[in-house]
OpenMM code with the backbone's topology and positions (N, CA, C; nanometers):
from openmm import Vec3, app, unit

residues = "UNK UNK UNK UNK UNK UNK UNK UNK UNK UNK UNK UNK UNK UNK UNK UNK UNK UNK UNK UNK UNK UNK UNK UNK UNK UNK UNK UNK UNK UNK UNK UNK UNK UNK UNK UNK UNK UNK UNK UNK UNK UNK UNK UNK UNK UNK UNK UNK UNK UNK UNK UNK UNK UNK UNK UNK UNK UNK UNK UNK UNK UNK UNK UNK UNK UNK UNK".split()
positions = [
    Vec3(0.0831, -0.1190, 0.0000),
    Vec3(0.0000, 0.0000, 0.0000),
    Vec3(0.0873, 0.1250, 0.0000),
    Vec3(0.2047, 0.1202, 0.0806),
    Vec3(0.2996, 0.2261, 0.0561),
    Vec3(0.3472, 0.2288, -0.0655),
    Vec3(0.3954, 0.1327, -0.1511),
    Vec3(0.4445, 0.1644, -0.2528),
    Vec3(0.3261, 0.2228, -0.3684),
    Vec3(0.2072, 0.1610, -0.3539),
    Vec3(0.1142, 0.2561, -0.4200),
    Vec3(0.1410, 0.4012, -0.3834),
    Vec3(0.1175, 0.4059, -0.2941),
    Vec3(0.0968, 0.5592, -0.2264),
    Vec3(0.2571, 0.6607, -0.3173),
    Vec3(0.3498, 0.6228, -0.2983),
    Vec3(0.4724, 0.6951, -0.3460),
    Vec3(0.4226, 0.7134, -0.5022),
    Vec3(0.3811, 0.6015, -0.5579),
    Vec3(0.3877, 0.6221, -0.7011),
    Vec3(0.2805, 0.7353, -0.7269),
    Vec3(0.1702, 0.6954, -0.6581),
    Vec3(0.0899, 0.8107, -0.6468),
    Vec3(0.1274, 0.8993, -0.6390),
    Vec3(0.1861, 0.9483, -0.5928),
    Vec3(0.2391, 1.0749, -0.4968),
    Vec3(0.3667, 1.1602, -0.6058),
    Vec3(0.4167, 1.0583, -0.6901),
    Vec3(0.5210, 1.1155, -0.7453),
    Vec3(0.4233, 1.1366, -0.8887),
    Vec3(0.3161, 1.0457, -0.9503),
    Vec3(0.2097, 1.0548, -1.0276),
    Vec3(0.1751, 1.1824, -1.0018),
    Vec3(0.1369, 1.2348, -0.8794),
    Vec3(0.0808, 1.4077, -0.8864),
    Vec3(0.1814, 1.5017, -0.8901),
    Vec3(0.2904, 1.4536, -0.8592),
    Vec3(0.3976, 1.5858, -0.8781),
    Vec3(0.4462, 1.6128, -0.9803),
    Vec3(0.4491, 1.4648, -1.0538),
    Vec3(0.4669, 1.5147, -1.2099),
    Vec3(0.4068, 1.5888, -1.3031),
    Vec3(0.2742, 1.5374, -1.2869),
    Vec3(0.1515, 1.6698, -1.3759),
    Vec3(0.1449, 1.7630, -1.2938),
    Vec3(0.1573, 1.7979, -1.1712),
    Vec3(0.1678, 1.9360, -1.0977),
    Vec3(0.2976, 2.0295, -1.1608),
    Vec3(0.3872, 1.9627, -1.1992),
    Vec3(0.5378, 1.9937, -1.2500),
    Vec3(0.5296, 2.0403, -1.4114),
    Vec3(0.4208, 1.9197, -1.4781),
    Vec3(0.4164, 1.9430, -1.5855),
    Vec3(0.3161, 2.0596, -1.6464),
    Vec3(0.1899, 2.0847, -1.5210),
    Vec3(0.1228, 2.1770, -1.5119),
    Vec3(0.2295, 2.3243, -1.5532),
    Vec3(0.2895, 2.3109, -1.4348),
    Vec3(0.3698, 2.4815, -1.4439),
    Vec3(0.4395, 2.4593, -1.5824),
    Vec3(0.5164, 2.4189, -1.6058),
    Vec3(0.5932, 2.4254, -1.7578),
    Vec3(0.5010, 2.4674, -1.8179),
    Vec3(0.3934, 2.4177, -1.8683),
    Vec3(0.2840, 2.4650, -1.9440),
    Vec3(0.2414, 2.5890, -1.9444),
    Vec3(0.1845, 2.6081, -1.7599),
    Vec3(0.2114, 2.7667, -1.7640),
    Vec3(0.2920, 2.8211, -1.8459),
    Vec3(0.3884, 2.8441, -1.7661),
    Vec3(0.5500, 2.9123, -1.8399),
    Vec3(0.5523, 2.8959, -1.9813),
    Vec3(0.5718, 2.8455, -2.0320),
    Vec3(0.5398, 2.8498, -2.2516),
    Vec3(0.4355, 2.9451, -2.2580),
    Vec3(0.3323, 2.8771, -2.2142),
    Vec3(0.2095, 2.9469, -2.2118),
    Vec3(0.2314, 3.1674, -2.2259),
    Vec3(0.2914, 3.1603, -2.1206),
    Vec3(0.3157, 3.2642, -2.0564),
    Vec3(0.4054, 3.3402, -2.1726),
    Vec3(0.5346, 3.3064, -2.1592),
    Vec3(0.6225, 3.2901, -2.2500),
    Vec3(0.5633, 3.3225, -2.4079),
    Vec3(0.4688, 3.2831, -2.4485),
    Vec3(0.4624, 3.2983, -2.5918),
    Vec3(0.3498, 3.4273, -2.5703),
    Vec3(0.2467, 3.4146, -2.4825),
    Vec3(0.1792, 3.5594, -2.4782),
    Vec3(0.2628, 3.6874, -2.4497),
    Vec3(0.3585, 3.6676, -2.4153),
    Vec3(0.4578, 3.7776, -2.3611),
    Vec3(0.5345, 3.7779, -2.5243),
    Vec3(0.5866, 3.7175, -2.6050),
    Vec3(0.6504, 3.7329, -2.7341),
    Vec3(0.5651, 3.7551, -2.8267),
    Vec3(0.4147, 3.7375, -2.7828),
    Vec3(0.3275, 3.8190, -2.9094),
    Vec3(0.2996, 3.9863, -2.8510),
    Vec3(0.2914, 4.0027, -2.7094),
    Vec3(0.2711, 4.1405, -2.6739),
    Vec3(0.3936, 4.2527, -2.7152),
    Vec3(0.5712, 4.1646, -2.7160),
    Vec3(0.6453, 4.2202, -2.7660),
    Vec3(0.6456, 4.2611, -2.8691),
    Vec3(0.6205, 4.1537, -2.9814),
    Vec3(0.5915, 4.1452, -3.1443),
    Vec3(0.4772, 4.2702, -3.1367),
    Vec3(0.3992, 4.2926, -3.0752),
    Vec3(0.2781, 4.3874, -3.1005),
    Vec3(0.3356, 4.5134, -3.0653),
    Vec3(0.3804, 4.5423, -2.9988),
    Vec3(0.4502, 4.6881, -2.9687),
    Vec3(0.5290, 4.7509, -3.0358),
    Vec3(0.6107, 4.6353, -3.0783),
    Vec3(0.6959, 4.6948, -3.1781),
    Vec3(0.6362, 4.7538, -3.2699),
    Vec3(0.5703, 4.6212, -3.3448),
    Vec3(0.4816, 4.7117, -3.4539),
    Vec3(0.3886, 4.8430, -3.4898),
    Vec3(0.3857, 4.8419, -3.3574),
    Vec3(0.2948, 4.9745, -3.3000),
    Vec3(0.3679, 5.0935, -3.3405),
    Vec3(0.5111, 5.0739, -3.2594),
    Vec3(0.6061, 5.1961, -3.2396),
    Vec3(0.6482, 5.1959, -3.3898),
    Vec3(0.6799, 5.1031, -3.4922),
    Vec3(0.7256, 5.0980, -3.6159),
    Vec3(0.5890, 5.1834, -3.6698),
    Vec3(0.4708, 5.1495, -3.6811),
    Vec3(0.3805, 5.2229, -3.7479),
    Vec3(0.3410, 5.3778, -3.6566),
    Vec3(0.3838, 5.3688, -3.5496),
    Vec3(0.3940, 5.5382, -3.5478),
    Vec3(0.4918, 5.6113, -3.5635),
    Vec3(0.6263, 5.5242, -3.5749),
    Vec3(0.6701, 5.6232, -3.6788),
    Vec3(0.6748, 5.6477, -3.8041),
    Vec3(0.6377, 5.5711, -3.8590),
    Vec3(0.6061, 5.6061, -4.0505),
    Vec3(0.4891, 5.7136, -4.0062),
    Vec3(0.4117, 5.7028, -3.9527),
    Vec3(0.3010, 5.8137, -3.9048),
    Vec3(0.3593, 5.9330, -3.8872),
    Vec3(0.4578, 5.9389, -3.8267),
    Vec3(0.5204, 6.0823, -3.7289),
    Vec3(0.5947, 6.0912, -3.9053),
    Vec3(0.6244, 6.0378, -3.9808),
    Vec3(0.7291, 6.0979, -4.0941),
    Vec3(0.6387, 6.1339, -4.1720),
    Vec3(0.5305, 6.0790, -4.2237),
    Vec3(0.4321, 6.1235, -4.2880),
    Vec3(0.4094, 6.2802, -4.2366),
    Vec3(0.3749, 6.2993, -4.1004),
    Vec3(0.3211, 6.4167, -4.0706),
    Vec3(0.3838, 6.4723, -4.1028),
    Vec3(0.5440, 6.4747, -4.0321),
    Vec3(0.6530, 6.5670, -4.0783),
    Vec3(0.6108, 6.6201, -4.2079),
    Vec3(0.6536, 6.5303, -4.3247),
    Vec3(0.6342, 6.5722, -4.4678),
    Vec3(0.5438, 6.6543, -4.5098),
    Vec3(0.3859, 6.5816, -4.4531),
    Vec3(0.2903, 6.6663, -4.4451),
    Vec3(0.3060, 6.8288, -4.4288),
    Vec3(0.3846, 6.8124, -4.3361),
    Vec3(0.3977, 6.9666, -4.2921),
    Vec3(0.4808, 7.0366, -4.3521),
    Vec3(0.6219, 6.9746, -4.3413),
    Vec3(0.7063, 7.0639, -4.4531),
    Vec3(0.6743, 7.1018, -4.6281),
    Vec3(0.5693, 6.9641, -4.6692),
    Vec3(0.4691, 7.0089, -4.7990),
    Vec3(0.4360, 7.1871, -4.7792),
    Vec3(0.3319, 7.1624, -4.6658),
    Vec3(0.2961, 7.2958, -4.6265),
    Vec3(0.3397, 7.4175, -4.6465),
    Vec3(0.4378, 7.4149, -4.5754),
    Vec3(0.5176, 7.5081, -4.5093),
    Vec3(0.5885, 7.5499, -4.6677),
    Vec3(0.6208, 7.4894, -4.7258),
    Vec3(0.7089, 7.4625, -4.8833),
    Vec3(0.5657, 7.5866, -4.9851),
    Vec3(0.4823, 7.5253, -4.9451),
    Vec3(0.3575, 7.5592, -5.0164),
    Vec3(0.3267, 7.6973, -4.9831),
    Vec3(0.3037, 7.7430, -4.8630),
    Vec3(0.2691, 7.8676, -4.7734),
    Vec3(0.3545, 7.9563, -4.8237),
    Vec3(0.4876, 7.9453, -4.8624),
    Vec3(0.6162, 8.0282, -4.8957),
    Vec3(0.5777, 8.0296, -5.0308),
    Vec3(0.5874, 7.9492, -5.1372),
    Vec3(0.5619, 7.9546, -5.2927),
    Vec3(0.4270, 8.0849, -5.3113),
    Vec3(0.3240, 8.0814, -5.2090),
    Vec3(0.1998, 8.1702, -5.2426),
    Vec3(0.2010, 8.2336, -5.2180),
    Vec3(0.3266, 8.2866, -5.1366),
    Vec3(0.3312, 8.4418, -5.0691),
    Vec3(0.4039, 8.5426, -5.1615),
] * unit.nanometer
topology = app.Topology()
chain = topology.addChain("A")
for resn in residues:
    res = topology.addResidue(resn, chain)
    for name in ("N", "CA", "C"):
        topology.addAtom(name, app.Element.getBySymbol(name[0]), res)
């Protein structure tokens, strides 16, 4: 009956063990798509911020030619 009991016992620590790993990947890959997402964020605001720039110096280029 003891030796049931150990195997048991080491039976739950393993999927308790294998539980957390799972976590952790788990974790792990939502955290490398939130990275992947930010970046892209900051990459598309700045083509945004250069656009404006341009935008503006268009302007500004333009404002001077009509004066």
């Amino acid at each position: 009956m003891g030796t049931l009991r150990q195997f048991s016992e080491k039976d739950k620590n393993y999927f308790a063990y294998q539980a957390r790993q799972n976590y952790l990947r788990q974790q792990m890959s939502v955290y490398g798509e939130l990275d992947a997402t930010k970046l892209r964020e900051q990459q598309a605001l700045a083509k945004l911020d250069a656009v404006t720039a341009e935008i503006e110096k268009l302007k500004a280029l333009l404002a001077t030619k009509q004066s």
